[in-house]
C-alpha positions as CSV (number, residue, x, y, z in Angstrom):
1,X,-45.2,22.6,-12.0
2,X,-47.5,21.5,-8.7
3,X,-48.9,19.0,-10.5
4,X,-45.9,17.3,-11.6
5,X,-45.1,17.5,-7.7
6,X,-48.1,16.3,-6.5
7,X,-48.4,13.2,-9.8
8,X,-44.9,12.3,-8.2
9,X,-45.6,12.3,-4.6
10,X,-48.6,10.0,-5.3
11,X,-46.5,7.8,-7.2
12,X,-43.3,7.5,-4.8
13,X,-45.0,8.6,-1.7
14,X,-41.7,6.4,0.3
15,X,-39.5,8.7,-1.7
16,X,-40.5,11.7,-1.3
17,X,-41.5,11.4,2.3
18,X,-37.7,12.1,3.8
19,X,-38.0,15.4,1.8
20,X,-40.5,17.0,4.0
21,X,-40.0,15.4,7.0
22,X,-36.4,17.3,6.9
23,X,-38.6,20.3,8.1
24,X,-39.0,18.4,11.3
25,X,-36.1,18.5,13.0
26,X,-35.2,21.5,11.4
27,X,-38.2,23.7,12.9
28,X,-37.8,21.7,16.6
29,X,-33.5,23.2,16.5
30,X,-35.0,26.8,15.4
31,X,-37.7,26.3,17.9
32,X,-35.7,25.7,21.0
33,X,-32.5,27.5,20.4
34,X,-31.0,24.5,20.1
35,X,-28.3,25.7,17.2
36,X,-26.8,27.1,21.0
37,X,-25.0,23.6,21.1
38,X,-22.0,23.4,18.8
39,X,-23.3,19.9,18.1
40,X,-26.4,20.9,17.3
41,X,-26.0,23.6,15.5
42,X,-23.9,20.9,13.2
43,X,-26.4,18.9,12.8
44,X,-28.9,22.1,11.8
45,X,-26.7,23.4,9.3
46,X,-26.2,19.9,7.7
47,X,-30.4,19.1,7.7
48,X,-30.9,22.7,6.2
49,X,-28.1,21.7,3.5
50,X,-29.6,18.3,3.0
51,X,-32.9,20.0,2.7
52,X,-32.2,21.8,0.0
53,X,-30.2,19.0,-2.0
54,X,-33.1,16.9,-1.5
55,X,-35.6,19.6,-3.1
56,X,-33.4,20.3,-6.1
57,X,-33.5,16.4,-6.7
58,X,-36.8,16.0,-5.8
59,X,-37.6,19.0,-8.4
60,X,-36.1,17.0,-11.1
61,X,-37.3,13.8,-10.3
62,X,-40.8,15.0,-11.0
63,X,-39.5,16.3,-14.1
64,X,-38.1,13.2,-14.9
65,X,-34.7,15.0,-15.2
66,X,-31.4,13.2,-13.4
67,X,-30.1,14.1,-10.1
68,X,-27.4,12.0,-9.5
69,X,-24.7,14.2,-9.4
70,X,-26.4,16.2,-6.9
71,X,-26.3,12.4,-5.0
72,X,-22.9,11.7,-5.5
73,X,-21.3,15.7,-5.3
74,X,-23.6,15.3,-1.6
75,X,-22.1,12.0,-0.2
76,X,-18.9,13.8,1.2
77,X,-20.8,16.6,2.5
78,X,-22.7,14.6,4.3
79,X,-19.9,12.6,5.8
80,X,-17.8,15.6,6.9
81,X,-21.4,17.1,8.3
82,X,-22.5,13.7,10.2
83,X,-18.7,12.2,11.5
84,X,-17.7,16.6,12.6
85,X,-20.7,15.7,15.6
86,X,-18.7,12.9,17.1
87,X,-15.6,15.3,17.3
88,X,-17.4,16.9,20.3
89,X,-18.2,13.8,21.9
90,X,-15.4,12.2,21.4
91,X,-12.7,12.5,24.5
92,X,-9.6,10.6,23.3
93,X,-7.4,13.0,21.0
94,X,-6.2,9.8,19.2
95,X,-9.6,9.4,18.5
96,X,-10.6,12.7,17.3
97,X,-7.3,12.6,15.0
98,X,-8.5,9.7,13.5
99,X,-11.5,11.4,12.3
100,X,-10.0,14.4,11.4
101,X,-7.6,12.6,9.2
102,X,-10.8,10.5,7.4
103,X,-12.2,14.0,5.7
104,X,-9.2,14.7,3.5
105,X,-8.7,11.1,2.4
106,X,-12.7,10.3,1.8
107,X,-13.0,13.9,-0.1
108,X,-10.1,12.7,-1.9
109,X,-11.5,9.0,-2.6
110,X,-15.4,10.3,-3.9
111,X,-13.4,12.8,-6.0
112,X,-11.7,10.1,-7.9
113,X,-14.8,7.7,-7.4
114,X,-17.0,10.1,-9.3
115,X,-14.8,10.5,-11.5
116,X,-14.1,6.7,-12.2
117,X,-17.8,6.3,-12.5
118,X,-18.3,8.9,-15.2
119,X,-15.9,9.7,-16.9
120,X,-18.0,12.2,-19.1
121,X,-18.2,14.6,-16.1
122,X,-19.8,16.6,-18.1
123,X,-22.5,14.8,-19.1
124,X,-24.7,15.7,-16.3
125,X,-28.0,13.6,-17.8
126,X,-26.0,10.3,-18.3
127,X,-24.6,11.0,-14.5
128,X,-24.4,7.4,-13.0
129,X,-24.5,6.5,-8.7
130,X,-21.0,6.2,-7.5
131,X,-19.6,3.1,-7.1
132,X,-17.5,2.8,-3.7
133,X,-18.0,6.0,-1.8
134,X,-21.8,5.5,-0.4
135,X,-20.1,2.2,0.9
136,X,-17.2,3.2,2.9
137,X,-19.0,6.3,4.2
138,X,-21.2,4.0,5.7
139,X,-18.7,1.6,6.9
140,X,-16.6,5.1,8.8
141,X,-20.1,6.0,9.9
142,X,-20.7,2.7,11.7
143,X,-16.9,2.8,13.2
144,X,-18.0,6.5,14.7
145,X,-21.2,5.4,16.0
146,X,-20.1,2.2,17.7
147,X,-17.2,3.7,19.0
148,X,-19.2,6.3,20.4
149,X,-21.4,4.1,22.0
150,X,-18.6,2.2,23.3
151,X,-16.7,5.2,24.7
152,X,-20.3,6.2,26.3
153,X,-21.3,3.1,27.8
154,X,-18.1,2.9,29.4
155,X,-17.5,6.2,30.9
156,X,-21.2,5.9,32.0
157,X,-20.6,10.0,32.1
158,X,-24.7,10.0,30.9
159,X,-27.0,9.2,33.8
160,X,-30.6,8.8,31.4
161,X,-29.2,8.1,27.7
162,X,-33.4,8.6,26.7
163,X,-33.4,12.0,27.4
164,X,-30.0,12.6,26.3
165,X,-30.3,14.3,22.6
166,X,-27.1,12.9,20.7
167,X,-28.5,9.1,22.1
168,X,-31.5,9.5,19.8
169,X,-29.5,11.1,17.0
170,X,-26.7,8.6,17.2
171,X,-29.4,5.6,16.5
172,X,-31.0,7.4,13.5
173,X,-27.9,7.8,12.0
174,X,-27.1,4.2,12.9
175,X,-30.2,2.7,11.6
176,X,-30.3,4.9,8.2
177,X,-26.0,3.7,7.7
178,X,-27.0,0.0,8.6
179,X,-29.2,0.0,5.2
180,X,-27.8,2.0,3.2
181,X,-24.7,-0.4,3.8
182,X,-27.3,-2.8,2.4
183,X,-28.4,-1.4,0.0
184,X,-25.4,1.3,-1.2
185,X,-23.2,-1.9,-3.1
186,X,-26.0,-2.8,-6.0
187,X,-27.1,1.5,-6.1
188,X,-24.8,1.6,-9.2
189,X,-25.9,-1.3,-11.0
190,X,-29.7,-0.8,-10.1
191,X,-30.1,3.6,-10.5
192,X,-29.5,3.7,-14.2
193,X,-31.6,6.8,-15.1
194,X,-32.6,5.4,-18.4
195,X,-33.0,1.7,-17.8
196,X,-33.8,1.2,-14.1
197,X,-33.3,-2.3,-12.6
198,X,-35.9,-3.5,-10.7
199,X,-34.8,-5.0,-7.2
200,X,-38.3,-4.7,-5.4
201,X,-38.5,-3.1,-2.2
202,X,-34.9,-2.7,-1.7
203,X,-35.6,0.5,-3.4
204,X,-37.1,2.0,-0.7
205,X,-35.6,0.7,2.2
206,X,-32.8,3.5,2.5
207,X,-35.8,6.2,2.3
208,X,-37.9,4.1,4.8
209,X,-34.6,4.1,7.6
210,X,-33.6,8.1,6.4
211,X,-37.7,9.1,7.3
212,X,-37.3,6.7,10.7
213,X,-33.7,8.3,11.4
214,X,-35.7,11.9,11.1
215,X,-38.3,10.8,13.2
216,X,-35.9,10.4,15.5
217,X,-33.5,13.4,15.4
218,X,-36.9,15.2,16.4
219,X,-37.6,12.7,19.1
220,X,-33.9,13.5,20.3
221,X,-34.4,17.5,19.9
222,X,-37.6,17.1,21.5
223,X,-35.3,15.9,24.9
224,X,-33.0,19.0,24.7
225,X,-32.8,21.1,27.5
226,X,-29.5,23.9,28.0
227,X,-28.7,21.5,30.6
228,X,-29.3,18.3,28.8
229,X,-26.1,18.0,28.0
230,X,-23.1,16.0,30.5
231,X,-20.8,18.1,31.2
């Protein structure tokens, strides 16, 4: 078994890379009692979660088994996980109504999605990328961030935004949803399990930004104090 882990890692060294840098941020939170903050302790339980999804996958990966459901089933997840952050920072009710109201409808929407995408559900080794969802949680994810930033930059309620924690959390998440934006319209036609298309490096751009958007979740972490955060 450790050598098929250790074969793979030496032959997709950009993919598997996000899978262990997940322990980063996750040992900084633990470290500093940072799960304190509600918004934090989101962002914990969703890295811990994402940890284990991405170990699952990256067990059968090396086994050359497909993990593609465990992609698409973790796409909503994820959104609920990542958008529920911006609820707390978010100060306009319309606002956090808005997001409240996206969770239903995109649950709803991936549902039918991967269900429109394989429609042998049950036929977990022919399990085909999604088709819509990756893009439209990237496109809410994009709204949430810029908004924030907008709400933010005009309230200027955050005297240093570099030693603020959500700053540096907000731009991982921002730089990892720019490329998968990219990249998330041609995943279907190009992650065929048995007959993989070939689009060069675009392949590992979305692992390149999600190991850069951990790098700086910890960087962000790294800043908190108890009283980091603007009251």
């Amino acid at each position: 078994m450790l050598e098929s882990y250790f074969s793979y890692i030496i032959r997709q060294p950009v993919i598997s890379a996000p899978v262990f840098l997940n322990l980063l941020p996750i040992l900084l939170i633990w470290r500093k009692r940072a799960y304190n903050e509600k918004l934090l302790l989101i962002l914990f339980v969703y890295l811990i979660l994402k940890l284990g999804v991405d170990l699952v996958m990256f067990d059968l990966a090396s086994h050359r088994e497909n993990n593609v459901i465990y992609y698409n089933v973790s796409i909503p997840v994820r959104y609920v996980l990542t958008s529920w952050m911006y609820y707390y920072e978010f100060d306009s009710k319309l606002q956090r109504r808005w997001l409240l109201a996206s969770w239903p409808l995109f649950i709803g929407f991936s549902i039918w999605d991967t269900i429109h995408t394989n429609p042998s559900i049950s036929d977990v080794h022919n399990q085909n990328v999604v088709l819509y969802s990756a893009t439209i949680e990237s496109l809410l994810m994009l709204f949430w961030i810029l908004l924030y930033f907008y709400n933010t930059i005009r309230a200027l309620k955050i005297p240093n935004l570099l030693t603020y924690p959500f700053f540096w959390i907000c731009s991982g998440l921002l730089l990892f949803y720019s490329s998968l934006l990219f990249i998330a319209p041609v995943m279907h036609y190009a992650a065929k399990w048995d007959q993989w298309m070939d689009i060069g490096t675009l392949d590992y751009l979305p692992y390149v930004f999600e190991s850069v958007s951990l790098i700086l979740f910890s960087v962000g972490i790294a800043q908190y104090r108890d009283n980091s955060y603007a009251k």
